[in-house]
C-alpha positions as CSV (number, residue, x, y, z in Angstrom):
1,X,4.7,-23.6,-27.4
2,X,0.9,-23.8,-25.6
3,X,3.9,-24.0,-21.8
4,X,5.2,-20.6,-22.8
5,X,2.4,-18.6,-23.9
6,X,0.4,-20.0,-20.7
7,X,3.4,-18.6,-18.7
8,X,4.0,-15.8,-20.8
9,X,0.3,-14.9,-19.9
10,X,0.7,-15.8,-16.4
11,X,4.0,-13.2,-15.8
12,X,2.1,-10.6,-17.3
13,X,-1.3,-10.8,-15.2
14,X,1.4,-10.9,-11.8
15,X,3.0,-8.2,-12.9
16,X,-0.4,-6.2,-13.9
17,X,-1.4,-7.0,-10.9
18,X,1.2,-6.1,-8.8
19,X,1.4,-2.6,-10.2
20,X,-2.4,-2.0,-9.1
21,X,-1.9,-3.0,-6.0
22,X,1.0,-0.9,-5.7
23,X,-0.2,2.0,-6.9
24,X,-3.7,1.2,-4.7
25,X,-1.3,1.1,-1.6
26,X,0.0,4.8,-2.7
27,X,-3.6,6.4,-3.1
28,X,-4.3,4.7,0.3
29,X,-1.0,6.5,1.7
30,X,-2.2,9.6,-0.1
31,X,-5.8,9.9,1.5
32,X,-4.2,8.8,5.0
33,X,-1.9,11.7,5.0
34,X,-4.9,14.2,3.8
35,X,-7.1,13.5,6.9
36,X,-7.1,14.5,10.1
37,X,-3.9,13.4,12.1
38,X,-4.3,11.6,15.5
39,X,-1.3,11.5,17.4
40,X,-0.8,9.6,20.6
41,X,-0.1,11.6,23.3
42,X,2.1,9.8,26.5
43,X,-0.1,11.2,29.2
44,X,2.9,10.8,31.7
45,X,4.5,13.1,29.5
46,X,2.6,15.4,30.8
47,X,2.2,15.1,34.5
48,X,5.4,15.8,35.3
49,X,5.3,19.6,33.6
């Protein structure tokens, strides 16, 4: 009984833990798409216009 609870326990902190980090990731993706937006520019692109 003291094997399952200890796993029972151990499922549930992963899983906690895996929703915060997934829904850290998403803020993070959020606050990225919010700021400024630097784009890379292919300067040979350019030279032959």
């Amino acid at each position: 009984m003291l094997k399952f609870a200890r796993r029972l326990v151990g499922v549930l902190t992963l899983a906690v833990l895996s929703f915060r980090a997934v829904g850290s990731f998403l803020s993070w993706m959020e606050k990225q798409e919010d700021g400024p937006q630097n784009v890379w520019v292919d300067e040979d692109e350019f030279e032959d216009a």
